[in-house]
N, C-alpha and C positions, 0 to 999 in steps of 0.2 A: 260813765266814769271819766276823768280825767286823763293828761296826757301817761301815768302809771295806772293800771290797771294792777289791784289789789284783790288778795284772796286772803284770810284772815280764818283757820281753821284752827279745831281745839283737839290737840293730839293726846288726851286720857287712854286712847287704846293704845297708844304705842310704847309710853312710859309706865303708864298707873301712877302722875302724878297730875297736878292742876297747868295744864303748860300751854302756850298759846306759840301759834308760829305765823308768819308772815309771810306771805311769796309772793313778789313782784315782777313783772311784766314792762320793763325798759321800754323808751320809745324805739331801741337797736333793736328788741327781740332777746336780750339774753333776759337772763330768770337771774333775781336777787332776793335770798331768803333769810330773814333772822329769826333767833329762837329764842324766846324768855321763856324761865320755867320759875315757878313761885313754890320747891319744896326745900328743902334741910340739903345739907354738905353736900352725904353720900348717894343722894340722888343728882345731885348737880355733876356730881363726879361720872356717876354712870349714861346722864344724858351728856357730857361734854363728849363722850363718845360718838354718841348715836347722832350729834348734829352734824358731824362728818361726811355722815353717810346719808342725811337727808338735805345735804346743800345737792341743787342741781347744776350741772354744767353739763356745757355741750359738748359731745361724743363727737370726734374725726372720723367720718365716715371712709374717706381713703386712706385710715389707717386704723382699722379698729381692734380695739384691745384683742390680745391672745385667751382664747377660751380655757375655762379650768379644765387639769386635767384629769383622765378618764381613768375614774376607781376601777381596777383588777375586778374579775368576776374569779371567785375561786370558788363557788360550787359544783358540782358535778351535775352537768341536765341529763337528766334520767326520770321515768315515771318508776314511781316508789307508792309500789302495792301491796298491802299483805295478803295473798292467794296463793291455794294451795293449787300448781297447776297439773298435780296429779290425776286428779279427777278429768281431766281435759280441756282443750284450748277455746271451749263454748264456754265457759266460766269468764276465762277474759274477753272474748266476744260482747260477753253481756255489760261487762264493764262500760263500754262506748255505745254501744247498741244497744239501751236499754231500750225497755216498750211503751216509754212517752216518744223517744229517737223513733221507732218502728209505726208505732200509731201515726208522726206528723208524716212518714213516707207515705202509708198508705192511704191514708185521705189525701195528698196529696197526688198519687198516682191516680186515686178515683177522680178526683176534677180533674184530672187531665183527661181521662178515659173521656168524660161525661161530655166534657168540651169539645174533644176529637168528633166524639160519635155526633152529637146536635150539627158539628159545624160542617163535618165532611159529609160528602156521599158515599154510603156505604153501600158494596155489592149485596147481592141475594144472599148467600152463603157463606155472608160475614159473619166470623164467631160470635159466641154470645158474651153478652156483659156478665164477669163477675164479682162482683165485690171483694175487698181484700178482709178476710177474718183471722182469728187468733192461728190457727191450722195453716193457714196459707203465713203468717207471718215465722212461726218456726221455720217451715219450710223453707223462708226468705232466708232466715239467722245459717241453714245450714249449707244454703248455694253459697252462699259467702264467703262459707271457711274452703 
């Protein structure tokens, strides 16, 4: 390219009309942008807007604009359950502790087991291996409470 380096893009998704825009590249480095749009009044009127906002200029980095600011949170953080906790507190237990939660424990406690026992030296009258099954996983749900 020459001593302006040229970009020439077609901005239909920004407006939803036929518009072409220009961005140049100074031999300084600053960015120069013009915008033709080829529709009717009321669209000329709503992209006179929006070329505003897509002319580039350089940001002051040792002084840079004040951030917008931070919308209120006026909800209340609560988990909002409908359970009846009558029945007992292994109802909500199960809530977080379902049995896909409890299944990825226990396979993973068994590779761990598996791993342990292949890699170390285990004594004579080391326990035996047992796998974790549905019985042993209750069992787990009720150490916990």
């Amino acid at each position: 390219m020459s001593d302006n380096e040229q970009l020439i893009t077609d901005d239909n998704s920004y407006s939803g009309s036929d518009s072409e825009s220009e961005i140049s590249l100074n031999d300084s480095g600053s960015y120069e942008s013009s915008f033709s749009d080829c529709s009717s009044d009321e669209e000329t009127e709503s992209s006179d807007d929006l070329t505003q906002v897509r002319n580039f200029y350089e940001l002051d980095i040792t002084n840079p604009p004040s951030p917008p600011p931070r919308f209120p949170f006026t909800a209340n953080p609560a988990v909002h359950l409908n359970i009846d906790l009558s029945n007992g507190t292994l109802q909500f237990l199960d809530i977080f502790f379902d049995d896909n939660l409890l299944e990825i424990i226990v396979s993973e406690t068994n590779k761990y087991a598996d791993r342990t026992i292949r890699n170390s030296n285990l004594r004579r009258k080391s326990r035996a291996k047992k796998n974790g099954n549905q019985q042993r996983r209750t069992k787990f749900k009720c150490f916990l409470l």
